[in-house]
MARLOTI-545428 format. One record per residue (C-alpha): x, y, z. Coordinates in steps of 0.02 Angstrom, whole numbers, padded with zeros to 5 digits. Layout:
BEGIN
@X: X | Y: Y | Z: Z
...
This chain:
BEGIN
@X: 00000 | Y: 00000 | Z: 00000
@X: 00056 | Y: 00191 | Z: -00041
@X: 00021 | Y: 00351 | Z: -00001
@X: -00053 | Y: 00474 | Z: -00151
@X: -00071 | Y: 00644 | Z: -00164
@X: -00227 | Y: 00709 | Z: -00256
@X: -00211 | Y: 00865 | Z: -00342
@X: -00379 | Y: 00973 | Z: -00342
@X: -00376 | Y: 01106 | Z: -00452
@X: -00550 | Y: 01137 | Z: -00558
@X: -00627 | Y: 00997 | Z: -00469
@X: -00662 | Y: 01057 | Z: -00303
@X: -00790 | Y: 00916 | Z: -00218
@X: -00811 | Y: 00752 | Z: -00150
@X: -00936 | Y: 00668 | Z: -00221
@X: -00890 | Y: 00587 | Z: -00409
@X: -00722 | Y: 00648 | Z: -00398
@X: -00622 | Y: 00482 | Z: -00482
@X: -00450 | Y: 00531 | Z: -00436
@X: -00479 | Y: 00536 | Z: -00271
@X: -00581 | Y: 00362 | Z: -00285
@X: -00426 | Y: 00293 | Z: -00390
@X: -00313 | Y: 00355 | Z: -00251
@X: -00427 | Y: 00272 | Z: -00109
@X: -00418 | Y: 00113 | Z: -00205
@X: -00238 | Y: 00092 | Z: -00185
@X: -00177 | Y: 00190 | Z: -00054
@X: -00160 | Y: 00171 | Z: 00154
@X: -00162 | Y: 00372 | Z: 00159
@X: -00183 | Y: 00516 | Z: 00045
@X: -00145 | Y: 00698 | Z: 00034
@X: -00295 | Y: 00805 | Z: -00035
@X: -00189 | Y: 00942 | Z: -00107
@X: -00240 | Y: 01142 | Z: -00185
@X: -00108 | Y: 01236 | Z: -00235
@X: -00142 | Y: 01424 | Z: -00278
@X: -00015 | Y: 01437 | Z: -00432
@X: 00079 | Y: 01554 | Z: -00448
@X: 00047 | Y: 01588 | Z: -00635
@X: -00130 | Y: 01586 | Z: -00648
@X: -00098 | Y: 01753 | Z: -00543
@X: 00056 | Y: 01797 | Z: -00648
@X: -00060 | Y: 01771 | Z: -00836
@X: -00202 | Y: 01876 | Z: -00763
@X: -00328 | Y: 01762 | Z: -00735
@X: -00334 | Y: 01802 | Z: -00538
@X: -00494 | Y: 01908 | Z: -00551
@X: -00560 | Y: 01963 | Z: -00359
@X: -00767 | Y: 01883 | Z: -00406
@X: -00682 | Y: 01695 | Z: -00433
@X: -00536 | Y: 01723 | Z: -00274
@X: -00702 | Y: 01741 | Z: -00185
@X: -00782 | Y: 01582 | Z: -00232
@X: -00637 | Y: 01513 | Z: -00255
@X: -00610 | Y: 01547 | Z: -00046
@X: -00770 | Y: 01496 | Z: -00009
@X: -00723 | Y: 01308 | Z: -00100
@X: -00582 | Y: 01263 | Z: -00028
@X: -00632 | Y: 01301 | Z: 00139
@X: -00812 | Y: 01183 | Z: 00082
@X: -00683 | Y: 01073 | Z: 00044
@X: -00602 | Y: 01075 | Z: 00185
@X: -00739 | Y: 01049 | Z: 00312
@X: -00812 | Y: 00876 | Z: 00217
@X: -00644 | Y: 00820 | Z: 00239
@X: -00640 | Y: 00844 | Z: 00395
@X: -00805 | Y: 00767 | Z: 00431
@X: -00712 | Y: 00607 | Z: 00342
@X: -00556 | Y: 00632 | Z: 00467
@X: -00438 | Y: 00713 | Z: 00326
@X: -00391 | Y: 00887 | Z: 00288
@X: -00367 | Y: 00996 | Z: 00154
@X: -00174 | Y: 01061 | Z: 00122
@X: -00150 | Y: 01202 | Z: 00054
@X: 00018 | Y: 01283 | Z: -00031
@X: 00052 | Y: 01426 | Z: -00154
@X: 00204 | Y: 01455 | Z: -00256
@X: 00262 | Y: 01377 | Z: -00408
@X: 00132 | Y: 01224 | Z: -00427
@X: 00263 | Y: 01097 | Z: -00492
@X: 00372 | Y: 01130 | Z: -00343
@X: 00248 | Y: 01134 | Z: -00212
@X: 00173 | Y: 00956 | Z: -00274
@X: 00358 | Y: 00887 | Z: -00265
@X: 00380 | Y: 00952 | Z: -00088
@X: 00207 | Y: 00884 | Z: -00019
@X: 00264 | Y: 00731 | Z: -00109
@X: 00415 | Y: 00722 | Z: -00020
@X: 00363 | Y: 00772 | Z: 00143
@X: 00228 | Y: 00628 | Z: 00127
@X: 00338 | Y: 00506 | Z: 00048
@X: 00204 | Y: 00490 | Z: -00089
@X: 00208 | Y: 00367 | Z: -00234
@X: 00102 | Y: 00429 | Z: -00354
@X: -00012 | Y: 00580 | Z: -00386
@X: -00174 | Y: 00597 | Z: -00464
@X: -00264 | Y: 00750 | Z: -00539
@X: -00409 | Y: 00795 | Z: -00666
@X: -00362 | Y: 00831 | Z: -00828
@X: -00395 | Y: 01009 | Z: -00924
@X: -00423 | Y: 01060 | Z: -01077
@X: -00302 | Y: 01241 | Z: -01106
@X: -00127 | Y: 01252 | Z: -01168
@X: -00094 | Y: 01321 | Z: -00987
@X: -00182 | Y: 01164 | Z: -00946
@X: -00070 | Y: 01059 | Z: -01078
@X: 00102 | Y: 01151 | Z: -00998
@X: 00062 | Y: 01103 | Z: -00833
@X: 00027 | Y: 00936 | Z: -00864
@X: 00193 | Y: 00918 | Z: -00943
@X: 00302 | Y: 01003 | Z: -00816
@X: 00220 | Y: 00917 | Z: -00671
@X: 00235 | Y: 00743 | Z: -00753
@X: 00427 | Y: 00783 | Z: -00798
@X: 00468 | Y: 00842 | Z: -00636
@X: 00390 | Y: 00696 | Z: -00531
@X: 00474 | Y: 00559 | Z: -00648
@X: 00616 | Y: 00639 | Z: -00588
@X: 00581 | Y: 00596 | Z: -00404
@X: 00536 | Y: 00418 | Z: -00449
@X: 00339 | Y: 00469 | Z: -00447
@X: 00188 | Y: 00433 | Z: -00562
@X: 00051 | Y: 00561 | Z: -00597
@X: -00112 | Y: 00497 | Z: -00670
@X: -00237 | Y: 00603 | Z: -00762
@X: -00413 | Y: 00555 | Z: -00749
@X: -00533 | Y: 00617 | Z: -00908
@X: -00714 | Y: 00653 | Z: -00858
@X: -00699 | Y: 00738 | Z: -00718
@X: -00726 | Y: 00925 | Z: -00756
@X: -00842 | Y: 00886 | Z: -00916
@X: -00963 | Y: 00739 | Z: -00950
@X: -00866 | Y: 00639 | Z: -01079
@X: -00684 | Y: 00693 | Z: -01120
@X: -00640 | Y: 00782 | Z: -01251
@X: -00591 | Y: 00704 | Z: -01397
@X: -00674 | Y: 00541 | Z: -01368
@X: -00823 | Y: 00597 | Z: -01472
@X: -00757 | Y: 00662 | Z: -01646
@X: -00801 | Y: 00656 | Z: -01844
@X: -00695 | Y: 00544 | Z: -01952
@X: -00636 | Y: 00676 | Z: -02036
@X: -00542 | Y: 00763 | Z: -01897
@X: -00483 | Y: 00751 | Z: -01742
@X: -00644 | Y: 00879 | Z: -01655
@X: -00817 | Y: 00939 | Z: -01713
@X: -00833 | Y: 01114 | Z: -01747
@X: -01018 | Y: 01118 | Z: -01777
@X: -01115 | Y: 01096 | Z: -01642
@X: -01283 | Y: 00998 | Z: -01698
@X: -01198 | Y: 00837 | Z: -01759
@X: -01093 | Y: 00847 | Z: -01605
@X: -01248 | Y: 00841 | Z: -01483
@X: -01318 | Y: 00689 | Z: -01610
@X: -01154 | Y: 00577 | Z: -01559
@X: -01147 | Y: 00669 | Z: -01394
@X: -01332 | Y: 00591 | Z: -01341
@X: -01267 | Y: 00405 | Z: -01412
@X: -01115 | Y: 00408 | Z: -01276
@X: -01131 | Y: 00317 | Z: -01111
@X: -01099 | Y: 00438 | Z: -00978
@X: -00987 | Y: 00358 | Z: -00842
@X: -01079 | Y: 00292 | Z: -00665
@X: -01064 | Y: 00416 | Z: -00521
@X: -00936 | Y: 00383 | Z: -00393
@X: -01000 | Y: 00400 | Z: -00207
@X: -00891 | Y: 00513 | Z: -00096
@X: -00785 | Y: 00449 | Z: 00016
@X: -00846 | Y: 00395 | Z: 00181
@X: -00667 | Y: 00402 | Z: 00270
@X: -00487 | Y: 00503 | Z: 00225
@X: -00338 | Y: 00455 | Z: 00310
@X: -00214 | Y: 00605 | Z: 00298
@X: -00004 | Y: 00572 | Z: 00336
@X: 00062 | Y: 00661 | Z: 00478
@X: 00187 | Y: 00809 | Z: 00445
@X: 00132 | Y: 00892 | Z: 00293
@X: 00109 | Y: 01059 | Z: 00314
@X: -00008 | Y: 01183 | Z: 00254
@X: -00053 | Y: 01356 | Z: 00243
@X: -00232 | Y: 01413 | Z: 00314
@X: -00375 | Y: 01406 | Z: 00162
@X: -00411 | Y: 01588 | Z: 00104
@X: -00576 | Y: 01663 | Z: 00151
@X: -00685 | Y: 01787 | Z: 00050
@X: -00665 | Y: 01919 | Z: 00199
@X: -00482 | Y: 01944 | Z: 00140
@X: -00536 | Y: 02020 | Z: -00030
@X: -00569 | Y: 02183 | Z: -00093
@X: -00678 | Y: 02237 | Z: -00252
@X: -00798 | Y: 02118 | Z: -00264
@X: -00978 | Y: 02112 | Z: -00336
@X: -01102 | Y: 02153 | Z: -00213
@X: -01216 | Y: 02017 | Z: -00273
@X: -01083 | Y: 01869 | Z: -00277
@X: -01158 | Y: 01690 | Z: -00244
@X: -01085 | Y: 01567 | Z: -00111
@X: -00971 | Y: 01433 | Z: -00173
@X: -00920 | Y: 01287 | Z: -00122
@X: -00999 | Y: 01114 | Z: -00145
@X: -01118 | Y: 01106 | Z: -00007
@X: -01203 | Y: 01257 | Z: -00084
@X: -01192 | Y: 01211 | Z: -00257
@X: -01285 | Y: 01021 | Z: -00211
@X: -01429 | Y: 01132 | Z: -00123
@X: -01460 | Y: 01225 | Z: -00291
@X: -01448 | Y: 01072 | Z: -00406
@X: -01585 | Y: 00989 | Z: -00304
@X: -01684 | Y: 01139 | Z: -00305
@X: -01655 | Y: 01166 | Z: -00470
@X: -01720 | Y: 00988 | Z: -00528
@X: -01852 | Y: 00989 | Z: -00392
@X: -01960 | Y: 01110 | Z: -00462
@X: -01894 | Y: 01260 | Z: -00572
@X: -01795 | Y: 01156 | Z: -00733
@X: -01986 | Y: 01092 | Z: -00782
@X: -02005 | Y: 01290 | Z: -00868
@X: -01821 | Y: 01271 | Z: -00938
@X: -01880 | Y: 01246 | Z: -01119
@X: -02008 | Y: 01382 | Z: -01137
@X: -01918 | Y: 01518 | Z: -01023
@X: -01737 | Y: 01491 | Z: -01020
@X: -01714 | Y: 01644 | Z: -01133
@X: -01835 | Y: 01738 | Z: -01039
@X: -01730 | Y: 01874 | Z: -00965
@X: -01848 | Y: 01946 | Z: -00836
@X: -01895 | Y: 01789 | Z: -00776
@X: -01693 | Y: 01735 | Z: -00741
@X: -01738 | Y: 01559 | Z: -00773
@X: -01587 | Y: 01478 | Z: -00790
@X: -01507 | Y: 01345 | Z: -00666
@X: -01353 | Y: 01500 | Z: -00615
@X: -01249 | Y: 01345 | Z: -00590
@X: -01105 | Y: 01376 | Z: -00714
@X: -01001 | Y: 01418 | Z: -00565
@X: -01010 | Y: 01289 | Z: -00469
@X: -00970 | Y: 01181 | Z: -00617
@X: -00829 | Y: 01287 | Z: -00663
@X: -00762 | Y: 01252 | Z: -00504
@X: -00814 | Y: 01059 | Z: -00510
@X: -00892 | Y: 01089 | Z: -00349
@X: -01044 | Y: 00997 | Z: -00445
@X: -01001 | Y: 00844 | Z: -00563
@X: -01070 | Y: 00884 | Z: -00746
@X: -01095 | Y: 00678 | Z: -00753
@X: -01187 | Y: 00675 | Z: -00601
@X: -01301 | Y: 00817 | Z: -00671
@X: -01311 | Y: 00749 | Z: -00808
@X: -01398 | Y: 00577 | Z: -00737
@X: -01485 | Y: 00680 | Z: -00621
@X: -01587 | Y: 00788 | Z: -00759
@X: -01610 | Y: 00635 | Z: -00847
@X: -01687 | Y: 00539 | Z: -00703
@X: -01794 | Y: 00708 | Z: -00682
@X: -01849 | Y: 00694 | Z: -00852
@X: -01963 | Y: 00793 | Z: -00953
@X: -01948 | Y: 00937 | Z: -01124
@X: -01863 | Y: 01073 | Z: -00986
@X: -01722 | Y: 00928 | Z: -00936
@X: -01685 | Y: 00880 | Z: -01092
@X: -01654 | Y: 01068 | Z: -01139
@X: -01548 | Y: 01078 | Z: -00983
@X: -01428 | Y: 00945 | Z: -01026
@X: -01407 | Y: 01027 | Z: -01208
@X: -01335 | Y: 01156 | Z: -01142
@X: -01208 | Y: 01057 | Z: -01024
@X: -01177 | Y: 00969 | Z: -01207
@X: -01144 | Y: 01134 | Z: -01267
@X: -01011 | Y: 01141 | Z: -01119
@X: -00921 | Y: 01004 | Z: -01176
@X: -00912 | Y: 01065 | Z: -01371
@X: -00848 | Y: 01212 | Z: -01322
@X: -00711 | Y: 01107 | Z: -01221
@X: -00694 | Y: 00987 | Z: -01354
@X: -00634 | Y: 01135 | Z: -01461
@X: -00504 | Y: 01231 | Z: -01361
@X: -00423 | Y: 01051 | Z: -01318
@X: -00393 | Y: 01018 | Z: -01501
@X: -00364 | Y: 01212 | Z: -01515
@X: -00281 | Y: 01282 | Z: -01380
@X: -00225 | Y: 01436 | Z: -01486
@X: -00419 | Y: 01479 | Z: -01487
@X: -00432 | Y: 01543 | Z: -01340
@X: -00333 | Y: 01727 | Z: -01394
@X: -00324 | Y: 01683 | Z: -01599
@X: -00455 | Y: 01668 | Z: -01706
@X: -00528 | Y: 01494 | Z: -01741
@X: -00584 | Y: 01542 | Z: -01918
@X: -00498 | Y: 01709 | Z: -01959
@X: -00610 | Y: 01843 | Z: -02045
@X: -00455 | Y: 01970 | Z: -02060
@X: -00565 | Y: 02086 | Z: -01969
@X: -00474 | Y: 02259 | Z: -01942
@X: -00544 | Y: 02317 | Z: -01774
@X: -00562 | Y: 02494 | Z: -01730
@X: -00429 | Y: 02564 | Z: -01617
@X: -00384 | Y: 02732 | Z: -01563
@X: -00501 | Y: 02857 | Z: -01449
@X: -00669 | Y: 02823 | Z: -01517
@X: -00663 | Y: 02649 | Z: -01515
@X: -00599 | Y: 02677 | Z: -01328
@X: -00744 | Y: 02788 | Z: -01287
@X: -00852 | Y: 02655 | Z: -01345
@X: -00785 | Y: 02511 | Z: -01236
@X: -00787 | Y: 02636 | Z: -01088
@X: -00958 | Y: 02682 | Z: -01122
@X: -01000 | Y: 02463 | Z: -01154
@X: -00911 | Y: 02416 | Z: -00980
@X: -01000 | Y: 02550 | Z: -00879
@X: -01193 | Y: 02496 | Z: -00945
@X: -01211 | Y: 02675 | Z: -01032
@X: -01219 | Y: 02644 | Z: -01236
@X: -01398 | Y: 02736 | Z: -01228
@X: -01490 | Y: 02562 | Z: -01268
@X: -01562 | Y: 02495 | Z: -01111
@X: -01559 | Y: 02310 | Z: -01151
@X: -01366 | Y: 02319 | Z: -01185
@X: -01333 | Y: 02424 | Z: -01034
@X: -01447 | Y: 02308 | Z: -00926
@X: -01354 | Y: 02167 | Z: -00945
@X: -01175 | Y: 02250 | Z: -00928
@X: -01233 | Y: 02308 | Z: -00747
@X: -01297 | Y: 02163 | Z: -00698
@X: -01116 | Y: 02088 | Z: -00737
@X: -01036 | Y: 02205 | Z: -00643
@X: -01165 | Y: 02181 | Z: -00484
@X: -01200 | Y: 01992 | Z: -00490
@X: -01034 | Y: 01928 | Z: -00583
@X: -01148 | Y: 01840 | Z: -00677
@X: -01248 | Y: 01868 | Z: -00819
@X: -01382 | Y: 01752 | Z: -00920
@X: -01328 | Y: 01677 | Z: -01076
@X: -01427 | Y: 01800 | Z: -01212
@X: -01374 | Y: 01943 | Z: -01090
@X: -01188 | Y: 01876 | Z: -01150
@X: -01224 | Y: 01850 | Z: -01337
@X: -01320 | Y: 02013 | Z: -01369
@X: -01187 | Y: 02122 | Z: -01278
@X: -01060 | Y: 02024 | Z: -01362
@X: -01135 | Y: 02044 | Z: -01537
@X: -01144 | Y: 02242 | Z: -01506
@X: -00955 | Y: 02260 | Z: -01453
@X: -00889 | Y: 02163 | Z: -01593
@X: -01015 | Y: 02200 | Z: -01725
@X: -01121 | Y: 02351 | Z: -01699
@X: -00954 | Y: 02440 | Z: -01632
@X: -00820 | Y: 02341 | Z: -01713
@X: -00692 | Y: 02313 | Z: -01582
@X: -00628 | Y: 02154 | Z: -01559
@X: -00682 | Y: 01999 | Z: -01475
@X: -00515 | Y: 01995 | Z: -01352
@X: -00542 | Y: 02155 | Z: -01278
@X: -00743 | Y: 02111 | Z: -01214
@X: -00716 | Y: 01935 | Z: -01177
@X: -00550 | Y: 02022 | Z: -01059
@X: -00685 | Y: 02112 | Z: -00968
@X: -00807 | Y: 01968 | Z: -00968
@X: -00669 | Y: 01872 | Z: -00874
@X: -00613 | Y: 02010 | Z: -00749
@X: -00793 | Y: 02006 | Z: -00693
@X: -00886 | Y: 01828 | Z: -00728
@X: -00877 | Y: 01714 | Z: -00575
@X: -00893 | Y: 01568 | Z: -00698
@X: -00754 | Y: 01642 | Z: -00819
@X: -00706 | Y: 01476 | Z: -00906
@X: -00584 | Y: 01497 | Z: -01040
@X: -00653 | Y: 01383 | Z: -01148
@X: -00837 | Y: 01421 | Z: -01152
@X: -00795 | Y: 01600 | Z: -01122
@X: -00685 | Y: 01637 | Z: -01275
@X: -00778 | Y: 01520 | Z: -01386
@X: -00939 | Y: 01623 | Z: -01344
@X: -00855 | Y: 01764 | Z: -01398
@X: -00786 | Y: 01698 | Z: -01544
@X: -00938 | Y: 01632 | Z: -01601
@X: -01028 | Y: 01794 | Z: -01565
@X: -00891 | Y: 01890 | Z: -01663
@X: -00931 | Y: 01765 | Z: -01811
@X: -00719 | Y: 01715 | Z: -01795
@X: -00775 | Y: 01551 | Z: -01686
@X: -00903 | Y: 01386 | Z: -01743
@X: -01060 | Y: 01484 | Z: -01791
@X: -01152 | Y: 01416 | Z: -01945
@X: -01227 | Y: 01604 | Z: -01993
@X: -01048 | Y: 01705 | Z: -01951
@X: -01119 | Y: 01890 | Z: -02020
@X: -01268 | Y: 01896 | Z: -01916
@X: -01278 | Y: 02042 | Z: -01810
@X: -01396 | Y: 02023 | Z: -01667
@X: -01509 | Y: 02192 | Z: -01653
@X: -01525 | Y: 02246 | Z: -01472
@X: -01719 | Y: 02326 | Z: -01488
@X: -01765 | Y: 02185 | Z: -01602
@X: -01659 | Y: 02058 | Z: -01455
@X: -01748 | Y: 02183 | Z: -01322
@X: -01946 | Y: 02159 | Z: -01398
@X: -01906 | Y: 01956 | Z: -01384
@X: -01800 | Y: 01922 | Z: -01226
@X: -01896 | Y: 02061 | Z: -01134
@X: -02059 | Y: 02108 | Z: -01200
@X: -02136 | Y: 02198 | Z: -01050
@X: -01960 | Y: 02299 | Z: -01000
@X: -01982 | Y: 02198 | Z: -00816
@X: -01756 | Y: 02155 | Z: -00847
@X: -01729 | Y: 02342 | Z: -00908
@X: -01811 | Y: 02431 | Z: -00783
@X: -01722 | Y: 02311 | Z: -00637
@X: -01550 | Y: 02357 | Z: -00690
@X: -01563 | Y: 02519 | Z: -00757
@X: -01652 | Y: 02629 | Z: -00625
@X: -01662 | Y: 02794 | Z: -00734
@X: -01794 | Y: 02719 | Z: -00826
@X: -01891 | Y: 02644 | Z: -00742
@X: -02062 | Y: 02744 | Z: -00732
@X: -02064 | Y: 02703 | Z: -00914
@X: -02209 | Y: 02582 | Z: -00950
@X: -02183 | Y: 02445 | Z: -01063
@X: -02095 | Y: 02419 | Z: -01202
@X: -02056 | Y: 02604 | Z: -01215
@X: -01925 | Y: 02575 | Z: -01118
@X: -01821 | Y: 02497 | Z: -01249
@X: -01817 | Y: 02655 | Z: -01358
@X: -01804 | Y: 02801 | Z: -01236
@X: -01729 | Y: 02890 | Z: -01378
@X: -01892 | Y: 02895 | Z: -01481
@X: -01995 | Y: 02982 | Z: -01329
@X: -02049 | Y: 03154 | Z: -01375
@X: -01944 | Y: 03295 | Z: -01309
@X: -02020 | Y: 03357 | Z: -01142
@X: -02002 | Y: 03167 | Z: -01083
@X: -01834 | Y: 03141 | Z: -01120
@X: -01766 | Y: 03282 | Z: -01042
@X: -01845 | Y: 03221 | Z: -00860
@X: -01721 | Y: 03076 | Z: -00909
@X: -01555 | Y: 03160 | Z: -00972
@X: -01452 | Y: 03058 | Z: -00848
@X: -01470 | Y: 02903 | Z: -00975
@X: -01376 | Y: 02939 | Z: -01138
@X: -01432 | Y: 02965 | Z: -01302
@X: -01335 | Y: 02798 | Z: -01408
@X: -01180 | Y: 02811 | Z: -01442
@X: -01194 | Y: 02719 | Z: -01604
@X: -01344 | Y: 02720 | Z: -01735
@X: -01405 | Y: 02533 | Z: -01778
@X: -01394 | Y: 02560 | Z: -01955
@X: -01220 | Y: 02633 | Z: -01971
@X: -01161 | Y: 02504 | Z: -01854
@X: -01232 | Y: 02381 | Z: -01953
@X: -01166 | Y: 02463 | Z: -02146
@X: -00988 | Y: 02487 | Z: -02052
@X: -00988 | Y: 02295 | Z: -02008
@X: -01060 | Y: 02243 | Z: -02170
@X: -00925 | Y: 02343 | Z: -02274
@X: -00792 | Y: 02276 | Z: -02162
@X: -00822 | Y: 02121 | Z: -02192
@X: -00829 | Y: 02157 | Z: -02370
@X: -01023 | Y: 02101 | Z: -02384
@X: -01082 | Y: 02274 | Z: -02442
C-alpha cells in the first residue's frame, strides 16, 4: 500500500471525484492537495469575483474532509514545486489529478509529469472529471474535433456517460505535511455586491432545487430574461464543486422537455471544451480568421468605456453589462447580445470584451468564455458568421414587458412597457426628465453598414 497525493484544481468536491476514488483504491493514506499557482496570478486570470468563490471552496472542501477525518493542504508558489515538496514530505508514490483542456492546462501537465518522474513518482490524469465525456473521445472521421455543434450533440446523446462515484466515507491524511490556512472571502477587496456562495455544499442545495421544481419551465423560459430562469450553476461547475456527469444523470432521471433542454446546454459545455483542447491557440487567436481590422484609437476607446459602464444609450445592452458588474454573472442571451454589439455594432474586437467578461464573470471559463465570444464575433463555430444580433429587435423578444430593463437600469424605470427599450424615440419634454441616461452612442444602421463593409459584404 502507498500514499497518493490528489491534486484538486478545477474539481473542487467530494462526491464523483475519480482521482480521489482511484487514489482510495490503492492507497493506506492520501494527501488532498490545492495549490494556488503562482501563474494563474502571474497570466491575469486572478480576477477578485472567482478568489471569492474560489475561498469559499476550498474552505467547503475542507470541512467535508474533515467530517471524513482528513484535511485539506493548502500551498502557493510555483505548482510543480509545491506538489514535489508535499510529495516528499509525505513520501508519496504517485499523484493523481483531473485533466484540463487549455494550453496552460497542456504546460502544466507536462512540467508536473517531468518533474515527478524525476523523483521516482507517477502522476495519473483522470478524463471526465470537469466535463461529462472527455474531449476528444467523441469526434467526426474527418478530424480530430467537431466544430459544428448539432452533429456533435447527435453523437454526444449516443455516448454512455460514466456511473457516479460515491464520496468517500473516510480520509486518512499522513502526519507532517504542512499547510497554509485556506483563504476566506473576507480577505478580498472589489468584489460584486451580489456574488453567490461557493463551495460544494451550496452548489448540491441548488442542483436539487433546481431539478425539484424550477428546470420543468427550462424549455419555454430559459431565454426569458426577466424571468432569470436559468439553473445560475455555471459556477459551481466551473469550479467542479458539482459533477457535470452527475447532473447529467440527475436531469435525466428528472426527465421531461425542460431537462432535456438543460442537458443541451451542459452538451454545449463540452463542445466548447472539445474545441479549445484540439485548439488551444483559440482561446486569444481566431478559430476561423475573418481578417477583421478592429477599430482602435479614442473612439473605439470611448465606446468600450461607455459598453463596460452599462451607458451605450440602449437599455437592453446596458442592462445586462450592470448586472455583470453587480451579480458577476450574467444570463446567456445577456452575453451574446452584448457580445454581438461590441464586436459588431461597434467593431472592436472579441479579445478586448471577452477580457472584461473574465475580470468580472464568477464562472469565467476559458473555454466556453472565449468560444462564446468567438462565435458571437462570427471568428468562432457559428453556422450564420455575419449575423448581427439587433439589441431593440433582441430587447422586444428576450424582454417584452421591459420587467429586466427597468431592474438594472433605474433611470428608466417609470417608463411603461416596451417604451423602455427606445427612450430615444420619446418626445422631447419626456426625455429631458431623463437626461441622466444617454442618447446611443452608435446608430443601428451605421453600425450595421460599417460591419457589413468591413467584412466586405456590402
Amino acid at each position: 500500500m502507498t500514499t497518493s497525493v490528489v491534486l484538486f484544481t478545477r474539481d473542487l468536491r467530494l462526491h464523483d471525484h475519480p482521482p480521489l476514488r482511484a487514489a482510495l483504491k490503492g492507497s493506506r493514506a492520501v494527501v488532498p492537495l490545492f495549490v494556488r499557482d503562482r501563474a494563474v496570478d502571474t497570466a491575469g486570470y486572478a480576477a477578485p469575483n472567482r478568489l471569492a468563490f474560489l475561498a469559499d471552496s476550498l474552505r467547503d472542501l475542507d470541512a467535508g474532509l474533515r467530517d471524513r477525518g482528513g484535511r485539506l493542504i493548502v500551498r502557493s508558489g510555483d505548482l510543480a514545486e509545491e506538489v514535489c515538496a508535499v510529495v516528499g514530505e509525505a513520501d508519496a508514490d504517485e499523484v493523481h489529478m483531473a485533466a484540463d483542456v487549455s494550453a496552460y492546462a497542456h504546460r502544466r501537465e507536462e512540467l508536473l509529469r517531468a518533474a515527478l518522474e524525476a523523483r521516482g513518482c507517477r502522476l495519473h490524469v483522470h478524463d471526465a472529471v470537469t466535463t461529462v465525456l472527455a474531449p476528444g473521445s467523441v469526434t467526426p472521421a474527418s478530424s480530430d474535433h467537431f466544430a459544428v455543434f448539432t452533429p456533435y450533440f447527435r453523437r454526444w446523446c449516443e455516448r454512455p456517460v460514466r456511473s457516479v462515484l460515491p464520496a468517500p466515507r473516510r480520509i486518512r491524511v499522513p502526519d507532517g505535511v504542512g499547510s497554509q490556512r485556506p483563504p476566506s472571502r473576507a480577505d478580498l477587496p472589489g468584489l460584486s455586491p451580489g456574488l453567490p456562495p461557493g463551495g460544494e455544499t451550496e452548489a448540491r442545495k441548488r442542483l436539487t432545487a433546481w431539478l425539484r421544481g424550477p428546470v420543468a419551465g427550462y424549455e419555454d423560459h430559459h431565454d426569458d430574461l426577466a424571468d432569470d430562469a436559468t439553473s445560475r450553476l455555471s459556477p459551481y461547475l466551473h469550479f467542479g464543486a458539482l459533477s457535470p456527469a452527475e447532473t447529467v444523470h440527475r436531469a435525466r432521471r428528472r426527465g421531461g422537455p425542460g431537462a432535456e433542454a438543460f442537458v443541451r446546454q451542459l452538451a454545449w459545455r463540452d463542445f466548447h471544451h472539445q474545441v479549445l483542447s484540439a485548439r488551444p491557440q483559440a482561446s486569444s487567436l481566431d478559430y476561423r480568421t475573418r481578417h477583421d481590422q478592429w477599430r482602435s484609437g479614442s473612439g473605439a476607446e470611448e465606446d468600450v468605456a461607455a459598453w463596460k459602464d452599462g451607458r451605450t444609450g440602449y437599455p437592453i445592452v446596458d442592462a445586462a453589462m450592470r448586472q455583470l458588474r453587480h451579480e458577476g454573472w450574467m444570463h446567456n442571451r445577456g452575453r451574446l447580445l452584448t457580445a454581438s454589439f461590441l464586436t459588431k455594432t461597434l467593431y472592436v474586437d472579441w479579445r478586448v470584451g471577452a477580457r472584461h467578461f473574465l475580470d468580472l464573470l464568477v464562472d469565467g471559463d476559458l473555454a466556453n468564455n472565449q468560444l462564446n465570444w468567438q462565435w458571437a464575433a462570427g471568428t468562432g463555430t457559428d453556422t450564420r458568421p455575419h449575423r448581427v444580433l439587433n439589441p431593440t429587435t433582441q430587447a422586444r423578444r428576450l424582454d417584452p414587458d421591459g420587467t429586466y430593463v427597468r431592474r438594472w437600469v433605474p433611470e428608466l424605470a417609470g417608463l411603461e412597457g416596451r417604451a423602455v427599450h427606445e427612450p430615444w424615440r420619446l418626445p422631447a419634454p419626456e426625455r429631458a426628465v431623463r437626461d441622466t441616461y444617454p442618447d446611443p452612442i452608435v446608430d443601428l444602421a451605421e453600425g450595421l453598414d460599417r460591419f457589413r463593409r468591413a467584412r466586405g459584404r456590402d
